[in-house]
C-alpha positions in Angstrom: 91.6 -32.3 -2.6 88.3 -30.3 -2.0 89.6 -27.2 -3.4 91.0 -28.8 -6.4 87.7 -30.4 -7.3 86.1 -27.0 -6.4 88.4 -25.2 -8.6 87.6 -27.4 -11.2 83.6 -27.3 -10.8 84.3 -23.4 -11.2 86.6 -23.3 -14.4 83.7 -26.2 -15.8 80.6 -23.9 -14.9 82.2 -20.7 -16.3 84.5 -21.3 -19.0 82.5 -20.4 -22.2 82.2 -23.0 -25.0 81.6 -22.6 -28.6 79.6 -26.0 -29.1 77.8 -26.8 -26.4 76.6 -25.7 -22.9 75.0 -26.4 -19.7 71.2 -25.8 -19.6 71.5 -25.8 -15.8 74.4 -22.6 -16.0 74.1 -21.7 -19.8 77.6 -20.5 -20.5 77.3 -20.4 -24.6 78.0 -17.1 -26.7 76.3 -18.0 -30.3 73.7 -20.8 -29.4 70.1 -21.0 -29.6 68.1 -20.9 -26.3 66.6 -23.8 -26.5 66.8 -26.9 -24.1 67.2 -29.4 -27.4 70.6 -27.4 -28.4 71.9 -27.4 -24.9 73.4 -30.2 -22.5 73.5 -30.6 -18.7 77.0 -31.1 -17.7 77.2 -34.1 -15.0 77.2 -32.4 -11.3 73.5 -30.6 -11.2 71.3 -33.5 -11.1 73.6 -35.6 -8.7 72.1 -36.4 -5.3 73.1 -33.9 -2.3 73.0 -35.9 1.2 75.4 -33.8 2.5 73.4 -30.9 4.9 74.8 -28.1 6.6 72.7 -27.5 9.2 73.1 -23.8 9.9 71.8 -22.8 6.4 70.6 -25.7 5.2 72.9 -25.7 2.2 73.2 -29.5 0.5 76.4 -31.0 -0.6 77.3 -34.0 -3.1 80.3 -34.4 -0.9 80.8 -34.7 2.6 84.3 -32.6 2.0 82.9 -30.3 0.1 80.3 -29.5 3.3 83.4 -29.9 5.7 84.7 -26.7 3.5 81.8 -25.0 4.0 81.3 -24.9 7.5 84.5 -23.0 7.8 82.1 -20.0 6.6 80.3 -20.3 9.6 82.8 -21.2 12.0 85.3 -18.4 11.0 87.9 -20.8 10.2 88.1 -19.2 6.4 91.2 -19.6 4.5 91.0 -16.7 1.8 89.7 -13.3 2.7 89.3 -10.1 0.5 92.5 -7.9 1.0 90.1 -5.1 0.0 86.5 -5.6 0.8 87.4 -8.8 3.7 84.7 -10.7 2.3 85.4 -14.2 3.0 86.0 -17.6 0.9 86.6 -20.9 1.1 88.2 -21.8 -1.6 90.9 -19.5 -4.1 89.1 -20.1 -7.1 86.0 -18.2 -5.5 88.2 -15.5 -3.7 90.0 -15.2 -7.4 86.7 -15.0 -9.0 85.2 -11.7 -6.8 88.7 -10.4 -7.2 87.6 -9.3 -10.5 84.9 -7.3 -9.4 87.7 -4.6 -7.8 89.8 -5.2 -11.0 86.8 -4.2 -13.1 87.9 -6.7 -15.4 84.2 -7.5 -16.7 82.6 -3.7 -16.5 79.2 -3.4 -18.1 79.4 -0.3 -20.5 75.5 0.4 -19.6 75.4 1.3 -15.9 79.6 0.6 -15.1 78.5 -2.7 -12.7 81.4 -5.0 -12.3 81.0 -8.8 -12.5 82.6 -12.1 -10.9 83.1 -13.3 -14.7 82.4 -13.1 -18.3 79.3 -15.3 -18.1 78.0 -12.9 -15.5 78.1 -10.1 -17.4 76.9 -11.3 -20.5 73.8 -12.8 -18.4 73.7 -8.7 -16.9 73.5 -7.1 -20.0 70.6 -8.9 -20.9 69.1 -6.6 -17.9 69.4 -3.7 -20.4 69.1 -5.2 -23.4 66.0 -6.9 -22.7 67.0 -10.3 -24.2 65.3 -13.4 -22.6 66.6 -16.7 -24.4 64.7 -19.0 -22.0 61.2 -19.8 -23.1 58.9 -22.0 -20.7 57.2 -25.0 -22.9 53.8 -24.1 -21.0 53.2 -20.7 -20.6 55.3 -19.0 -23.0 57.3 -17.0 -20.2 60.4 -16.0 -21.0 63.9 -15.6 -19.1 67.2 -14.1 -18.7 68.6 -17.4 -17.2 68.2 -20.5 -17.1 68.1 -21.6 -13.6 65.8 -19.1 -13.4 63.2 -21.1 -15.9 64.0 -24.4 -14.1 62.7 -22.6 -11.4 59.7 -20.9 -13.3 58.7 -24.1 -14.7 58.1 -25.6 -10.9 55.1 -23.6 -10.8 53.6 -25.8 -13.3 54.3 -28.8 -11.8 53.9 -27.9 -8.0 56.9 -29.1 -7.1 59.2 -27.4 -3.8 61.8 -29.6 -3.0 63.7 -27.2 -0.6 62.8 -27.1 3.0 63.5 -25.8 5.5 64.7 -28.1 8.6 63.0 -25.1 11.4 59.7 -24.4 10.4 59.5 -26.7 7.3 58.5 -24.0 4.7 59.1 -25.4 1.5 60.6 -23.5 -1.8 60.7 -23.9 -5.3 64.7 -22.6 -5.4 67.4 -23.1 -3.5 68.5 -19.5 -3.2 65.1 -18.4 -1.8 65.6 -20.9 0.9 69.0 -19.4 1.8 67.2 -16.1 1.7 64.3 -17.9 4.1 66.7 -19.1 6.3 68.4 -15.6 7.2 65.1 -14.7 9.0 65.4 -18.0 11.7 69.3 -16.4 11.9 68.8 -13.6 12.3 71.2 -12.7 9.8 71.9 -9.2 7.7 75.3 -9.5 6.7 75.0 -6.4 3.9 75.5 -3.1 5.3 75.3 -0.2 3.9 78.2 2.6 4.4 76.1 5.7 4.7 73.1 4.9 7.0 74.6 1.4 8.2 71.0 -0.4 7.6 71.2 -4.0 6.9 70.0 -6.3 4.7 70.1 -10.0 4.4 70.5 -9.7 0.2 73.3 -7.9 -0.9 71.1 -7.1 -4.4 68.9 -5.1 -2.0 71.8 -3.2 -0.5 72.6 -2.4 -4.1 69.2 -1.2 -5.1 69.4 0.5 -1.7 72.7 2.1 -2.2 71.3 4.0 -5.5 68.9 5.9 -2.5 71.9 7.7 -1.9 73.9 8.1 -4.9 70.3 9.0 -7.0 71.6 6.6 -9.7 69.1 5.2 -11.9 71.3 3.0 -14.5 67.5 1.4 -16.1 66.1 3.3 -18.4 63.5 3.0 -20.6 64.1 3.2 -24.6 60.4 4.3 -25.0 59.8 7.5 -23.1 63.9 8.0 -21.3 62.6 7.8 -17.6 64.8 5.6 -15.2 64.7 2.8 -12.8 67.1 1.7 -9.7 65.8 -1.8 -10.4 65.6 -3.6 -13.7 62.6 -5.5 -11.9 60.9 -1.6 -11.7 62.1 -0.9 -15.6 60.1 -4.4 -16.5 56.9 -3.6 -15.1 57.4 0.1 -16.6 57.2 -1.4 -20.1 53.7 -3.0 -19.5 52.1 1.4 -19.8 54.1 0.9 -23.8 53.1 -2.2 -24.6 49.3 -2.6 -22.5 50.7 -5.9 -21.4 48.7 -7.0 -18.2 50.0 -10.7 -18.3 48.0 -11.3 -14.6 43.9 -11.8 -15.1 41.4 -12.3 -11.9 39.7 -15.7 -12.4 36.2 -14.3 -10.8 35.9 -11.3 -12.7 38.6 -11.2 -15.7 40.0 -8.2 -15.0 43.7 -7.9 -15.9 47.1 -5.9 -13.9 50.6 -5.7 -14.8 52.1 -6.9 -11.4 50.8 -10.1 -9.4 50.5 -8.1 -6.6 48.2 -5.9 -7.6 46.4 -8.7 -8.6 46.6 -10.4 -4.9 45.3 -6.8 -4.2 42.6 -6.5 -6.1 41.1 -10.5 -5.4 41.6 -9.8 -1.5 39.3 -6.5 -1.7 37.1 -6.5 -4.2 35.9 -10.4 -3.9 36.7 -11.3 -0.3 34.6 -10.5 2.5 37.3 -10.9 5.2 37.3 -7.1 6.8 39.4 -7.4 10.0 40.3 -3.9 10.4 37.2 -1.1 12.0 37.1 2.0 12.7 36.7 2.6 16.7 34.9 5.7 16.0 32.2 4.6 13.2 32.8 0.9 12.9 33.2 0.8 9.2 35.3 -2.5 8.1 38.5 -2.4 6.3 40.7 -5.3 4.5 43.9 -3.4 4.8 45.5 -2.0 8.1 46.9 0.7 5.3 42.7 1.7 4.5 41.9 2.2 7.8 44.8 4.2 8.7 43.9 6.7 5.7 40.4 6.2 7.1 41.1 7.6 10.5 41.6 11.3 9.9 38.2 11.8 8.7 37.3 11.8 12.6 40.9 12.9 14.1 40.8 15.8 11.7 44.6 14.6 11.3 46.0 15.8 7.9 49.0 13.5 7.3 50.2 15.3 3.8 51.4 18.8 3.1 51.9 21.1 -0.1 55.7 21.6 -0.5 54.3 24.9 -2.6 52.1 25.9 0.0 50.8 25.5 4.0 47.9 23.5 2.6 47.6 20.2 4.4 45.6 17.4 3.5 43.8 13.8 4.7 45.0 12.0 2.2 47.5 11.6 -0.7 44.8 11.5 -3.1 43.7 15.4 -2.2 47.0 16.0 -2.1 47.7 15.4 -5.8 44.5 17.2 -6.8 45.7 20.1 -4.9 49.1 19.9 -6.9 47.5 19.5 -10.3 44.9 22.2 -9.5 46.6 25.0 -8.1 50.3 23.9 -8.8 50.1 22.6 -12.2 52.5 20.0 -11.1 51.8 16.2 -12.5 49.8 15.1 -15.3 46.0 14.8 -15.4 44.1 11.6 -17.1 42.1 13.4 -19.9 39.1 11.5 -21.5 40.0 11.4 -25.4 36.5 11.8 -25.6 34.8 14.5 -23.6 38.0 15.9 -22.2 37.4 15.6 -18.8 39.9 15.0 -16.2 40.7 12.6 -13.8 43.7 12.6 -10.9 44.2 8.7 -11.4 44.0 6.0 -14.3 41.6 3.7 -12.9 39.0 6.8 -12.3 39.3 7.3 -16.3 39.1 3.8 -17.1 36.1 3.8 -15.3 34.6 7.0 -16.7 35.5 5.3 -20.3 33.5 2.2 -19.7 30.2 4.9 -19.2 31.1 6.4 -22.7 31.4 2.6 -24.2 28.3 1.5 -22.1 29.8 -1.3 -21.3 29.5 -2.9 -17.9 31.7 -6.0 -17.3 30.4 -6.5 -13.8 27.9 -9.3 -13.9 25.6 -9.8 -10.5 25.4 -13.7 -9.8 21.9 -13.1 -8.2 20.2 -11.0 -10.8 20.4 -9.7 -14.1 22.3 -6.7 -13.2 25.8 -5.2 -14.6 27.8 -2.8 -13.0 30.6 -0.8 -14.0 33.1 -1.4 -11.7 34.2 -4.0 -9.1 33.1 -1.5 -6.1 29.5 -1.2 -7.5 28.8 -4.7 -8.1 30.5 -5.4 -4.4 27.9 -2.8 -2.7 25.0 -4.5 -4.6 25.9 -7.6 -3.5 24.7 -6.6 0.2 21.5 -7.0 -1.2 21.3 -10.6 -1.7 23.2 -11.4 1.0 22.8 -11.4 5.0 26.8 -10.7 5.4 27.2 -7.2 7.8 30.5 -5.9 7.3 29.9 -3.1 9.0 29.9 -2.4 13.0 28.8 0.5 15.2 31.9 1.4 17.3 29.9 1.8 20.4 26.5 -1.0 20.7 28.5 -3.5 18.1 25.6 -3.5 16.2 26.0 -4.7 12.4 24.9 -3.3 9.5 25.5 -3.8 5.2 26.4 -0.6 4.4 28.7 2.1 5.7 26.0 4.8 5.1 23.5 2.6 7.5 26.6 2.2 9.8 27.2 5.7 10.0 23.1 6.8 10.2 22.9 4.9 12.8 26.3 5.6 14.7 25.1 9.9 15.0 22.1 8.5 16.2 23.7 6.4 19.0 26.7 8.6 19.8 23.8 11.0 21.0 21.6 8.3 22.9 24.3 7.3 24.3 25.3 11.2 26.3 28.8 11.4 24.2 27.3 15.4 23.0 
């Protein structure tokens, strides 16, 4: 009985319709995106009191759970005869049976798909196409489920959570991903170096290590991706789009993450990280670790042209650009000189435009950049970042830290 209702939730959620479609699993060909033209079949919004408590997985039925804890137990009644990947029902095991058939091959990069609506939601991967427009922001999406799950930023809401450590999250699939981690569960291996992953989409991207395919590629300038995620942010240098803006200082960055970056170090005064040597206070464990050498006379990164060695990667790429010609130098459009990275020419630009968007809260002063205003701020302020390796003495500034470390390091008999 299960299997036939699960057969026929299956043929329902992927047959394709010329009228109307789910706005849950948007399954139409030639209708607008838009959640007034599409229905919601009857099945998403049902109540699921039906838990499996391995992987937290909800059920409307208690059969349909029964069914599923056969996955777990190993009591699975349709395997792979080519990959053994495991199912519990035959319209599932039918349905990735297509994937070794090729049946629905992308033309783009030659991935195959479960089924028709699969592919066609893949394409839009290369095409670009997002039909799925959130109401508040304006954001846009390739699926649907992947707005309804967009739009629970807005509203706050996280109604998956997780029965160990009760971590809440706004999809169910991220909890599924969450819950891996208390199983500690990688069931995707891959065939050439046999690491693990608990995503099979990461074993994919991974995979593409080894092959050197890069099937995203960008329309504007021909360079490609092994993730379509990678290709999107890529598109931000054409277009200038930085969609994420820092509400202390208005700045603007393509990725979230850099934004995360940027409000942890240039507006926090959290340093947990110092130097055993100097003292000098770092946010990241990365910073101080590229800090270190400067007193271990380490050099981590070496010329592939030459013996040179160097600190860090930045001197490395100077050295490449200057005595290699290999990369690309950041050229002002308006003096011509050069920088190794972007943000040291934005900067630079800023001087030219005599503009300084840095505003000191304390006094009338501007700065050019976030790491001026940040160092000023020490003046009106009795916060000492800083700390001398050896009598834990504090100090504002790394130059007083390290005046005053020479000093000690000598007092102390370390000559």
């Amino acid at each position: 009985m299960a299997s036939t209702e699960e057969s026929t939730a299956g043929r329902v959620c992927n047959s394709f319709s010329e009228h109307v479609s789910c706005c849950v699993c948007y399954t139409g060909d030639n209708i607008e995106a838009d959640s007034s033209d599409v229905t919601q079949h009857t099945g998403h919004d049902k109540p699921r009191p039906y838990v499996c408590t391995v992987c937290a997985k909800r059920f409307t039925q208690k059969c349909r759970l029964r069914y599923h804890l056969q996955l777990h137990s190993g009591e699975v009644l349709h395997t792979c005869t080519q990959c053994e990947k495991r199912f519990s029902s035959y319209s599932s095991l039918n349905m990735h049976m297509n994937v070794h058939s090729s049946k629905y091959r992308c033309s783009e990069c030659g991935k195959c798909c479960r089924s028709k609506y699969d592919l066609t939601v893949h394409r839009r991967s290369h095409t670009g196409e997002k039909p799925f427009e959130c109401n508040v922001c304006r954001k846009r999406f390739t699926r649907s489920e992947h707005l309804a799950s967009h739009s629970r930023v807005h509203n706050g809401e996280k109604p998956y959570k997780c029965h160990e450590c009760n971590k809440a999250f706004k999809a169910f699939c991220s909890l599924s991903r969450h819950m891996r981690i208390h199983m500690g569960e990688k069931p995707f291996e891959c065939t050439f170096c046999s690491k693990r992953f608990t995503q099979h989409d990461s074993l994919v991207a991974h995979s593409r290590i080894h092959s050197g395919e890069k099937p995203y590629k960008c329309h504007v300038c021909d360079k490609a991706f092994t993730r379509s995620t990678h290709l999107n942010v890529h598109k931000r240098v054409h277009t200038g789009e930085k969609p994420y803006k820092c509400s202390v200082c208005n700045k603007a960055f393509c990725q979230s993450c850099d934004l995360q970056q940027h409000k942890h170090r240039a507006h926090s005064n959290i340093r947990p990280y110092h130097c055993p040597y100097c003292g000098v206070r770092f946010v990241t464990k990365h910073e101080l670790k590229v800090h270190l050498p400067v007193h271990t006379g380490s050099k981590l990164y070496s010329c592939k042209h030459c013996r040179n060695r160097f600190r860090t990667q930045f001197q490395l790429k100077r050295h490449l650009l200057e005595s290699h010609n290999e990369g690309t130098w950041f050229r002002c459009h308006i003096c011509e000189k050069k920088f190794v990275v972007q943000w040291q020419l934005n900067e630079h630009l800023l001087r030219h435009e005599e503009v300084k968007p840095y505003a000191c809260a304390e006094c009338p002063k501007h700065f050019y950049s976030a790491a001026h205003l940040k160092k000023h701020q020490s003046v009106h302020s009795d916060f000492k970042p800083f700390i001398c390796g050896l009598c834990n003495q504090l100090f504002k500034s790394k130059s007083g830290v390290k005046r005053h470390f020479n000093r000690c390091y000598t007092l102390q008999g370390f000559n």
